[in-house]
C-alpha positions in Angstrom: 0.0 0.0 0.0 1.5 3.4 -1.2 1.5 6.1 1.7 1.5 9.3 1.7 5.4 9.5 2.2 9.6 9.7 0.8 11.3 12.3 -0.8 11.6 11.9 -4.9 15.7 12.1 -3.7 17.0 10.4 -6.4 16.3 13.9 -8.7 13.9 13.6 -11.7 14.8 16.4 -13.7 11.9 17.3 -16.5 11.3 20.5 -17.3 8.9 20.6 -20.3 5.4 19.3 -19.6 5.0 15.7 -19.7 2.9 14.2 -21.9 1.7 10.6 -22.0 3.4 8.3 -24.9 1.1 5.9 -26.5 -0.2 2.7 -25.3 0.9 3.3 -21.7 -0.2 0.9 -18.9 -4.1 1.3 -17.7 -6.5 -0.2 -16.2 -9.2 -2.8 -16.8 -11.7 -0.8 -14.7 -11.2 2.6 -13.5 -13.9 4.8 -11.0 -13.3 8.5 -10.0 -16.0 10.3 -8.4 -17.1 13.2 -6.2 -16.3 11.4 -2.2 -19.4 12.1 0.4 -18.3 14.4 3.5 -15.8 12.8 5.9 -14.2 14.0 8.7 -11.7 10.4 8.2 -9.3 12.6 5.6 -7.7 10.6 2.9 -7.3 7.0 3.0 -5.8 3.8 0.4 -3.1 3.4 -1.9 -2.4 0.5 -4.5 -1.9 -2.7 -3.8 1.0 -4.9 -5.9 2.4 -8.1 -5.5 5.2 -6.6 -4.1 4.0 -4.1 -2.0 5.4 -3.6 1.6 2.9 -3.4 4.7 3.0 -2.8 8.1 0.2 -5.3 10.0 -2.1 -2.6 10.5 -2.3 -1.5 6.7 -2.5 -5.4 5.9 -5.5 -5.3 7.4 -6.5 -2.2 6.0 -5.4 -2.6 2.5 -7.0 -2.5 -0.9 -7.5 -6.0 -2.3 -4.3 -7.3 -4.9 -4.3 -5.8 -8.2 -6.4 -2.8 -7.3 -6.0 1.1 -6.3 -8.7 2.0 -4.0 -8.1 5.6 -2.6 -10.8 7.6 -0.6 -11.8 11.2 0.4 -8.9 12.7 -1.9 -8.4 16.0 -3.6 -6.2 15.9 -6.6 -3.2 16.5 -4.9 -3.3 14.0 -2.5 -4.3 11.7 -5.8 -1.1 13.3 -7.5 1.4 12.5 -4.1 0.4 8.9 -3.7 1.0 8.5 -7.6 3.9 10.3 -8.2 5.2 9.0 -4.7 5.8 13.0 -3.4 6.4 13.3 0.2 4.7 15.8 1.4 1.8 18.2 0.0 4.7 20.8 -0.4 6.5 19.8 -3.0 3.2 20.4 -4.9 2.7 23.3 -6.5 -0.6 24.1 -8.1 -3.3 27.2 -9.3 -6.9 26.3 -8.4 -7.6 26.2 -4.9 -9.5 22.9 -5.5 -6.8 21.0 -6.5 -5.0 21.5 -3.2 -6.6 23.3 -0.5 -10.6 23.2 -1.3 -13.1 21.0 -0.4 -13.4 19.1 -3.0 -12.6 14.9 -2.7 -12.6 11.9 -4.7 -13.4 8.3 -3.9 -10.9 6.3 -6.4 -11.0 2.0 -7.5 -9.4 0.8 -10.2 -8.6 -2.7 -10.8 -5.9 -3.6 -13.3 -5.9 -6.2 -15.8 -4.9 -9.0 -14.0 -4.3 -8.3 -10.3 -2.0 -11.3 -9.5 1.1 -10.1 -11.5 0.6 -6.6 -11.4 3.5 -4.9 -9.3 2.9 -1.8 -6.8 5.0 0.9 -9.2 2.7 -0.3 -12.0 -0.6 0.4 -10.5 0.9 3.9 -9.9 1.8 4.1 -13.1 -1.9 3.3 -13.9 -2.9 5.8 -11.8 -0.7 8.5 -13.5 -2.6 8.1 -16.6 -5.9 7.8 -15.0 -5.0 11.1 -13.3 -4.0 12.7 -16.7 -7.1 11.3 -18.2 -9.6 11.9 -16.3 -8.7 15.6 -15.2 -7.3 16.5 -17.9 -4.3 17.5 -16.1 -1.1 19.0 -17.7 2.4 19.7 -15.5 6.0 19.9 -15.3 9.0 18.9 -13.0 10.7 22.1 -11.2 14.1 21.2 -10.6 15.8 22.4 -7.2 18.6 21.7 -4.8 17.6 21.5 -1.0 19.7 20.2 2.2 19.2 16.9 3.0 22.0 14.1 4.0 23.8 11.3 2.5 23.4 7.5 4.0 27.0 6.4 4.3 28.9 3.6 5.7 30.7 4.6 9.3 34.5 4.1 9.6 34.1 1.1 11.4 32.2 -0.5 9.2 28.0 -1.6 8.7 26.4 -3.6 11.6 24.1 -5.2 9.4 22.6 -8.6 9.2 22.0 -10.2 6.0 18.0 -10.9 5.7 16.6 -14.4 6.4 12.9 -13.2 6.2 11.2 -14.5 2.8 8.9 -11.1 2.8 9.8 -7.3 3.5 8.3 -6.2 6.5 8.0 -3.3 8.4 6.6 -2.3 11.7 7.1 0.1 14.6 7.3 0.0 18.1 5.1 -0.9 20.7 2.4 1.0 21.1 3.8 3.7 18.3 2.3 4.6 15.0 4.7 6.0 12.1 7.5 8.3 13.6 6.5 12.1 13.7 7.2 14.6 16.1 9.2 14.1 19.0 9.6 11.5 21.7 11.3 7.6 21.3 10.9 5.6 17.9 11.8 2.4 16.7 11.0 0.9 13.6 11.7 -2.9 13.1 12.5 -4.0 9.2 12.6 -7.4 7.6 14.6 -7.7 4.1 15.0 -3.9 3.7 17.4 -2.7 1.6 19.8 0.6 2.2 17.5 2.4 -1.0 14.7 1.4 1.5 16.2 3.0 4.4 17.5 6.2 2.9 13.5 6.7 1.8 12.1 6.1 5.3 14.7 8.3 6.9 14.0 11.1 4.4 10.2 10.7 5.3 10.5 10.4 8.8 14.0 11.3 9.9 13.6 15.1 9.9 17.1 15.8 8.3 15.5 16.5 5.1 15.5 14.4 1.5 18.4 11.2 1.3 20.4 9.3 -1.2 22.5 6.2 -0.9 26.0 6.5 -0.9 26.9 3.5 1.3 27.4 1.2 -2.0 25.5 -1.8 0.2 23.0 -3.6 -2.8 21.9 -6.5 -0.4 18.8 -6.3 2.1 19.2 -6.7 5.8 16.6 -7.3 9.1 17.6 -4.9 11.4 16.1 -2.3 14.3 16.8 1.2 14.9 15.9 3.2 17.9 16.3 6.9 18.6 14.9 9.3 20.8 15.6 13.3 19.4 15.1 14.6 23.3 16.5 12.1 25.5 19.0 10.4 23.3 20.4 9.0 21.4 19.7 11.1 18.5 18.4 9.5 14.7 22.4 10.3 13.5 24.0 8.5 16.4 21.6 5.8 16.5 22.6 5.0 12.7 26.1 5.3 13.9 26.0 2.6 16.7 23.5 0.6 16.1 23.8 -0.1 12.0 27.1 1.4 11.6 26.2 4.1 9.3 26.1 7.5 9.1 23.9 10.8 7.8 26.4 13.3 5.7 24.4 16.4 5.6 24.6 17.7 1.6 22.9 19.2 -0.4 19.7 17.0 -2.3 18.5 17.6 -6.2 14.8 16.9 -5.5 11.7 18.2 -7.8 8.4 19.9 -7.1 5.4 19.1 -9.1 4.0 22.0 -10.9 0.4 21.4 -12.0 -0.3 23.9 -14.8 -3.7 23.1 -15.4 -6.8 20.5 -14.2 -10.0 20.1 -14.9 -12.8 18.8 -12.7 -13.5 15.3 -14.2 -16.8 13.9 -15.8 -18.8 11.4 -14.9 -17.9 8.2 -15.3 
């Protein structure tokens, strides 16, 4: 299930409006209409074969093969698609696209949901997006400061996986790290390009990339506490034997230059 999370790090630099090349990936079946008033906010994501859930968005998940995304303006359609972390690197005209009122309820079901992987469904839902809104937009290149996920001069603490499925979960009694206060997040056959994402989106040291040159995945826990110590940076240090370079990031923010409100279905 894709969350509304991770810095685009890795730079996508397009600066002329993208268009959509023929015969690009869609779905079988494809609903977008007008949500009913909630005060839940925006729930879902897309569901691949190889998508990576924590237990409690197992049991909240859309079934294999499908997107199913609810109470969503466009923007919140456009970061879960295009994988933006936060609603700020969004840049947009209308005030319905990303402050208004208005939501969408989303299902779409692709072709055959037992093969189809979690970046394709998002690629589905790129051109459903285009589609159906009529939207048109562009890639503004910038550099911010972020970090770089190194290896520490003693070397990585890491333990090769020996779980069969990526897994991730968080402490006890803890949801998704935010704020301050102790955090601990337990992952199963992550790899470092894994990490550097979850740290951007939750380590508060800005956007990451991968500079530790480590291509396996590992099982491993990390726990830090901002306040009382020890701090995300030394945790990496001691616990996995790596270590946040703070550096400068080429990221990108999503310009939508135009949207219409879409038809009926």
């Amino acid at each position: 299930m894709t969350r509304l999370k991770i810095f685009a790090a890795a730079g996508i630099f397009l600066l002329a409006i993208e268009a959509l090349p023929a015969q690009q990936p869609v779905f079988e079946v494809a609903s977008v209409k007008p949500s009913r008033p909630s005060a839940g906010g925006v729930t879902g994501g897309c569901h691949g074969i190889d998508s990576v859930l924590t237990p409690a968005e197992k049991a909240n998940a859309a079934p294999l093969g499908r997107c199913v995304i609810n109470d969503a303006r466009l923007s919140h359609l456009v970061s879960i698609a295009w994988g933006l972390d936060t609603m700020q690197m969004i840049e947009s005209g209308p005030d319905w696209i990303q402050r208004g009122i208005e939501r969408y309820d989303v299902v779409a079901k692709a072709e055959d949901p037992s093969k189809a992987t979690e970046q394709q469904l998002l690629t589905m839902l790129q051109n459903l997006l285009v589609e159906r809104f009529q939207m048109k937009f562009h890639r503004r290149p910038v550099e911010t400061s972020g970090f770089a996920l190194a290896i520490d001069k003693n070397g990585p603490k890491l333990q090769a996986s020996k779980s069969e499925d990526s897994d991730l979960s968080f402490g006890k009694g803890e949801g998704k790290p935010s704020g301050d206060g102790p955090r601990t997040i337990h992952a199963r056959r992550y790899s470092m390009v894994m990490l550097v994402r979850l740290l951007s989106a939750f380590g508060g040291q800005g956007p990451g990339i991968d500079k530790t040159g480590l291509d396996g995945v590992y099982d491993f826990t990390l726990s830090w506490d901002d306040d009382a110590g020890p701090t995300l940076p030394t945790a990496l240090r001691e616990q996995l034997g790596l270590r946040m370079e703070p550096q400068k990031v080429p990221i990108s923010y999503f310009v939508i230059d135009s949207a219409q409100r879409p038809s009926a279905n």
